[in-house]
BALOBA-1460 file (C-alpha; in Angstrom, 3 decimals):
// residues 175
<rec num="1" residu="x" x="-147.361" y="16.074" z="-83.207"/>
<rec num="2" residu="x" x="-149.346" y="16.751" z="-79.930"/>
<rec num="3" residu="x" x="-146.808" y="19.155" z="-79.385"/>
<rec num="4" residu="x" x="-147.382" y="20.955" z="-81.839"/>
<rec num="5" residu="x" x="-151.316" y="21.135" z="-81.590"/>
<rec num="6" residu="x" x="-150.590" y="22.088" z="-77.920"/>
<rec num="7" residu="x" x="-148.193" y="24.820" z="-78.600"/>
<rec num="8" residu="x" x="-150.416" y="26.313" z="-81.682"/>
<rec num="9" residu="x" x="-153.130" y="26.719" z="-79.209"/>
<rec num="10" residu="x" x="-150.852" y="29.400" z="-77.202"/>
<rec num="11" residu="x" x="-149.154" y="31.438" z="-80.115"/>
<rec num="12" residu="x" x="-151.946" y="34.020" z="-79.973"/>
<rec num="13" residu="x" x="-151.837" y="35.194" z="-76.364"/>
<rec num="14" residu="x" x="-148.525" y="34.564" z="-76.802"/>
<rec num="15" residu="x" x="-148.132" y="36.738" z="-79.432"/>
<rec num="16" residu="x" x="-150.176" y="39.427" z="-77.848"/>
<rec num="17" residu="x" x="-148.361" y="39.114" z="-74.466"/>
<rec num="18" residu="x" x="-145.343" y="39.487" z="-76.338"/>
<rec num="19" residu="x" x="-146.670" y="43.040" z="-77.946"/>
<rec num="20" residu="x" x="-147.763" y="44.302" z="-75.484"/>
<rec num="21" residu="x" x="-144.881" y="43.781" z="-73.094"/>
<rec num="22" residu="x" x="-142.204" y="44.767" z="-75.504"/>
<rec num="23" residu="x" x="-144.589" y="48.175" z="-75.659"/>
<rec num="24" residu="x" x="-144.543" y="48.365" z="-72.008"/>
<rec num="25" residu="x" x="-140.574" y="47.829" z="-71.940"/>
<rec num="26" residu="x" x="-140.225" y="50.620" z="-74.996"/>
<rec num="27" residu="x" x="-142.505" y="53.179" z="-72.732"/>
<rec num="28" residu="x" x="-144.810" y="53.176" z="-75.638"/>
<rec num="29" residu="x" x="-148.728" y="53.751" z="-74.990"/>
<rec num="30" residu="x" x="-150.132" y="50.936" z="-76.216"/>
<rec num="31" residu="x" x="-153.528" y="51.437" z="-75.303"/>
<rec num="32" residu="x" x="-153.565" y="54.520" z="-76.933"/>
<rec num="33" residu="x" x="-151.788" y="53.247" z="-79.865"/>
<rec num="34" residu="x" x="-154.331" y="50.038" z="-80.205"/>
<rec num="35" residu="x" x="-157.144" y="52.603" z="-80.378"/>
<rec num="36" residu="x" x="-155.621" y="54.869" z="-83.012"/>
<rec num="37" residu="x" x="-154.619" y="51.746" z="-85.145"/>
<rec num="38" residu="x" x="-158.557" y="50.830" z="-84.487"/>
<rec num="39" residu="x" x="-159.907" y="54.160" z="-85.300"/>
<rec num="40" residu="x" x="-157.634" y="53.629" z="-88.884"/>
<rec num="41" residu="x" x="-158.708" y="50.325" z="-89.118"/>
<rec num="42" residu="x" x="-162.461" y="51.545" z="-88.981"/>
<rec num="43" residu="x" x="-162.087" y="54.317" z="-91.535"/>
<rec num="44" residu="x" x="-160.370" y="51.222" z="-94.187"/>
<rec num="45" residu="x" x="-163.882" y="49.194" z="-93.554"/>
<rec num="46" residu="x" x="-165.600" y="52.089" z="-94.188"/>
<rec num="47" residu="x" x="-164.426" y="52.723" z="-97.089"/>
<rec num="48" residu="x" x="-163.996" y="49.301" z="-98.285"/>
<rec num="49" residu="x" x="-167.253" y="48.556" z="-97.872"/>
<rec num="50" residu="x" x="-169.263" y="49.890" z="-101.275"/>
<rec num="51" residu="x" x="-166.782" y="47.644" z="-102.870"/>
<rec num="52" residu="x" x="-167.505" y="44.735" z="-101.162"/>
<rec num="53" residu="x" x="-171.533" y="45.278" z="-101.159"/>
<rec num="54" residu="x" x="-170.971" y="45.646" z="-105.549"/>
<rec num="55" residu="x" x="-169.273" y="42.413" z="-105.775"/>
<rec num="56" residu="x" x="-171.496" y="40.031" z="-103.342"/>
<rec num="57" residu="x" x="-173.962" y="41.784" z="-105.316"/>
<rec num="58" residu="x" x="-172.702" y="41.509" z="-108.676"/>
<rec num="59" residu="x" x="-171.838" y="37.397" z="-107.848"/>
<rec num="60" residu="x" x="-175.386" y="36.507" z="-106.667"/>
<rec num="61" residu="x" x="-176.873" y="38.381" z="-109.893"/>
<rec num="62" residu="x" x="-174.470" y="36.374" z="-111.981"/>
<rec num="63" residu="x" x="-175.691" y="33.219" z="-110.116"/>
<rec num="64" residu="x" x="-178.796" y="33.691" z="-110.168"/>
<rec num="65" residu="x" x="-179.527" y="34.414" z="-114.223"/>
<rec num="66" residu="x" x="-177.988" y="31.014" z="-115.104"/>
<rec num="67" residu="x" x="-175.146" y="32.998" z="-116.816"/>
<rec num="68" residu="x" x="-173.037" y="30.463" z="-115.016"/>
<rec num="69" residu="x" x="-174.736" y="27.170" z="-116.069"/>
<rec num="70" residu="x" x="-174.824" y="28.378" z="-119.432"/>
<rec num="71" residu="x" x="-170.923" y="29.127" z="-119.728"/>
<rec num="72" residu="x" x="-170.408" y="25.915" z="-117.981"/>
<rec num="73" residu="x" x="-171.861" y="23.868" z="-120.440"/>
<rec num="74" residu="x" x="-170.528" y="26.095" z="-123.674"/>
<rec num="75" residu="x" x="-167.030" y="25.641" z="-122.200"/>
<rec num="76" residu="x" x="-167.013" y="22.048" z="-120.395"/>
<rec num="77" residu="x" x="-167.252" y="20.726" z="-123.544"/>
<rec num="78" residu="x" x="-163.660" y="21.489" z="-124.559"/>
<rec num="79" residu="x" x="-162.596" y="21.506" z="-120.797"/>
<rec num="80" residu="x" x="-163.416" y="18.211" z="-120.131"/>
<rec num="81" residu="x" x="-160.739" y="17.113" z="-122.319"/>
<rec num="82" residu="x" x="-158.192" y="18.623" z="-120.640"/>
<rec num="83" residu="x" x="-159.225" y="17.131" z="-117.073"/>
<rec num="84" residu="x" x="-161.526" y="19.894" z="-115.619"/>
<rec num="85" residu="x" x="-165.075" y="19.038" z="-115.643"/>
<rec num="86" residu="x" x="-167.971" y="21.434" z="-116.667"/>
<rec num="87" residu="x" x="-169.560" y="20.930" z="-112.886"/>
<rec num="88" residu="x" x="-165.913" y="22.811" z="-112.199"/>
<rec num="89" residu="x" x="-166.273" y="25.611" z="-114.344"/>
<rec num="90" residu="x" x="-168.402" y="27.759" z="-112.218"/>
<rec num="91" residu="x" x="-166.587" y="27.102" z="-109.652"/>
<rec num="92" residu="x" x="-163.294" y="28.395" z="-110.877"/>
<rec num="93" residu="x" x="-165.232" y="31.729" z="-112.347"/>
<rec num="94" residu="x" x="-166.894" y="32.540" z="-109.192"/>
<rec num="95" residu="x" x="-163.402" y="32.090" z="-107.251"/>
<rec num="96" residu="x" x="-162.091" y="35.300" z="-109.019"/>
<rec num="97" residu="x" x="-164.328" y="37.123" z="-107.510"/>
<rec num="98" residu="x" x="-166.070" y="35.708" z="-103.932"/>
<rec num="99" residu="x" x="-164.562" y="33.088" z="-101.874"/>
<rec num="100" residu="x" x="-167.639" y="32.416" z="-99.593"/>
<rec num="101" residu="x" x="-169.662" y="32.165" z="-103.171"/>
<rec num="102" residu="x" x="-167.513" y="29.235" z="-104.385"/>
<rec num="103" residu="x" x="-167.372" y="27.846" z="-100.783"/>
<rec num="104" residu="x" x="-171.088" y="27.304" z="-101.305"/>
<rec num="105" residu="x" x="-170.869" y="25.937" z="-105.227"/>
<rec num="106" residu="x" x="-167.688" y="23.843" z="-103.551"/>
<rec num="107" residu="x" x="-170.799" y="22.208" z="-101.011"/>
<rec num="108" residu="x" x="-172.858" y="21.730" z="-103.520"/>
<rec num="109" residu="x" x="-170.804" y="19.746" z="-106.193"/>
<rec num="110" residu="x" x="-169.618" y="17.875" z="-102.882"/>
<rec num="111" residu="x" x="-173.456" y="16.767" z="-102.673"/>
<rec num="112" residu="x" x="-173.524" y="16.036" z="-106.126"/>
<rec num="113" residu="x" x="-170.706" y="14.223" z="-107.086"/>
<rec num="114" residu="x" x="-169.214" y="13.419" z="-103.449"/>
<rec num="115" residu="x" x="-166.251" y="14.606" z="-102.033"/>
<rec num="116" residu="x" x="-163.897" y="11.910" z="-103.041"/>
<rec num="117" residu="x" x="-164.928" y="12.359" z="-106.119"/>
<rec num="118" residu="x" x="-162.578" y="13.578" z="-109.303"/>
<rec num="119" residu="x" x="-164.556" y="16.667" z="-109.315"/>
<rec num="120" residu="x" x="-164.084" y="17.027" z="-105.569"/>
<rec num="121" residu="x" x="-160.884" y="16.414" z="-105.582"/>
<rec num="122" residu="x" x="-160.056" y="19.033" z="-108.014"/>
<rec num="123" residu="x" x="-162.058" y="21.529" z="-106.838"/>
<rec num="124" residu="x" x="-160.693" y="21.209" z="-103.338"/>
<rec num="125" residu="x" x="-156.891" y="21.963" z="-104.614"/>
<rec num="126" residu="x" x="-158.292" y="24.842" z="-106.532"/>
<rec num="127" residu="x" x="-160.091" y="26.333" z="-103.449"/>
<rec num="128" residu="x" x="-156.514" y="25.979" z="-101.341"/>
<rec num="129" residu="x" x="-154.222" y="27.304" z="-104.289"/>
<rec num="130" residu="x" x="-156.134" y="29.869" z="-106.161"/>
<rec num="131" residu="x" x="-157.146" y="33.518" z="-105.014"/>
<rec num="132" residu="x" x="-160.494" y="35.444" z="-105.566"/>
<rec num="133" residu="x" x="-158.625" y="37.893" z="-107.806"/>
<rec num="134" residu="x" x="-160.964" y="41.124" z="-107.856"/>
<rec num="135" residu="x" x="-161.963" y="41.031" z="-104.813"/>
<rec num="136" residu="x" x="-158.042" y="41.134" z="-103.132"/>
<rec num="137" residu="x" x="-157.353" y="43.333" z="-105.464"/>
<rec num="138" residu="x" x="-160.311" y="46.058" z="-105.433"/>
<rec num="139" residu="x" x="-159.530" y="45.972" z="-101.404"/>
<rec num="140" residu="x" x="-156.138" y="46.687" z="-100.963"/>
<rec num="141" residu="x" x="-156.074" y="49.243" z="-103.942"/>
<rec num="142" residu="x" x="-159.336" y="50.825" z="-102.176"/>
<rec num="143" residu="x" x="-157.488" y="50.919" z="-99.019"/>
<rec num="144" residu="x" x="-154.060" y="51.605" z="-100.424"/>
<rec num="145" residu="x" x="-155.726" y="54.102" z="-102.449"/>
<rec num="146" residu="x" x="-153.948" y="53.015" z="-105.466"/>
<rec num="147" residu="x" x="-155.486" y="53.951" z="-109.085"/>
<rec num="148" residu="x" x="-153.526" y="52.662" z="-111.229"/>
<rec num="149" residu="x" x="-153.121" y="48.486" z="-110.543"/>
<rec num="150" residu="x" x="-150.727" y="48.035" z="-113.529"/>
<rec num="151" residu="x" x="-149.779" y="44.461" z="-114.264"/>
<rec num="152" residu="x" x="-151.135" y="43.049" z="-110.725"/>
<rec num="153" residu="x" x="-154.283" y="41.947" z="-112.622"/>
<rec num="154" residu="x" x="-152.950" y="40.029" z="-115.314"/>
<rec num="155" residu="x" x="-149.788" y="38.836" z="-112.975"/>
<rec num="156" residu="x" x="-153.089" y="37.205" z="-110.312"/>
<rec num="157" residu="x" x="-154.835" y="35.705" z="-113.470"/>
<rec num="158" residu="x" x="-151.688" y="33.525" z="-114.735"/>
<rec num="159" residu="x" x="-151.361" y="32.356" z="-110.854"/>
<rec num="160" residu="x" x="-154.738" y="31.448" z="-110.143"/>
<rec num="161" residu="x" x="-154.493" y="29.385" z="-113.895"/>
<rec num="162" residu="x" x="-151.112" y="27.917" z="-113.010"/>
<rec num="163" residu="x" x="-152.804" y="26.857" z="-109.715"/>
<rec num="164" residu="x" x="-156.072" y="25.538" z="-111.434"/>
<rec num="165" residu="x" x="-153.178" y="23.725" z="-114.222"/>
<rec num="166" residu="x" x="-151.213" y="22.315" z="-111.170"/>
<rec num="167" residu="x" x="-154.693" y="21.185" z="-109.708"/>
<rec num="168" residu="x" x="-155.689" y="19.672" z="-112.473"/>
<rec num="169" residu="x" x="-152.047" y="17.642" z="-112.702"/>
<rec num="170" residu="x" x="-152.257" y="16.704" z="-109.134"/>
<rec num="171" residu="x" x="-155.548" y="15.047" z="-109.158"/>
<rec num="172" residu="x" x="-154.822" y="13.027" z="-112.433"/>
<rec num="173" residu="x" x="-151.984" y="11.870" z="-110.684"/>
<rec num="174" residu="x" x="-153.635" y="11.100" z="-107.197"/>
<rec num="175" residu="x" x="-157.037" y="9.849" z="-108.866"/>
């Protein structure tokens, strides 16, 4: 194992060393070509960026209203049942869209209910198996300039509930 935690610690100047000499060896300009790849890197932020200020927006308004709370407790009711609290609720919601949002919910439920908790437990497999869904996908359509998404949406829904429903089944058996 301390192998392994040694070796990790080298992959990334490795890896760079490694690109940059195979550049060198293929006569390439690799300066040249990092700073064009920058300069196209820059103009994706750019233009990535309205998107990203409308969602961190649009999460903290949701947040802040109660809107959350509120369709916590209307749905927790029949959730609960079925092995997913109504303290997880918002949780799972706010995933679909922000990941550092539900990273701070995540903290506080941990405060609440502790971290070895059911509710911890749970939401900890759903943090590590699920995606935040609009936000992936208004990115790499905005930068990929794609307008029409198709099924992606609906195909990124039924994974992040299979991973929630596989979450839910793996801390029922482990708790």
């Amino acid at each position: 194992m301390k192998i392994i935690i040694y070796l990790s610690e080298f992959m990334i100047p490795i890896t760079a060393i490694f690109i940059v000499g195979y550049g060198l060896i293929k006569k390439q300009k690799v300066y040249e070509q990092f700073i064009d790849g920058a300069k196209d890197g820059l103009g994706t932020v750019l233009s990535i960026i309205p998107t990203l200020i409308g969602l961190m927006i649009g999460v903290k308004v949701i947040s802040a209203s109660g809107l959350l709370l509120w369709i916590a407790k209307a749905i927790g009711k029949y959730t609960t049942h079925i092995g997913v609290p109504a303290d997880v609720i918002p949780i799972i919601i706010v995933r679909f869209f922000s990941s550092n949002a539900a990273n701070t919910l995540c903290l506080d439920l941990f405060e609440r209910c502790g971290t070895d908790s059911y509710e911890g437990f749970l939401v900890s497999i759903i943090m590590s198996c699920t995606e935040t869904i609009f936000y992936t996908l208004s990115v790499y359509a905005t930068a990929a300039k794609v307008t029409k998404t198709r099924w992606t949406l609906a195909g990124a829904f039924i994974a992040t509930m299979a991973g929630v429903a596989a979450s839910v089944v793996i801390t029922s058996m482990v708790i």
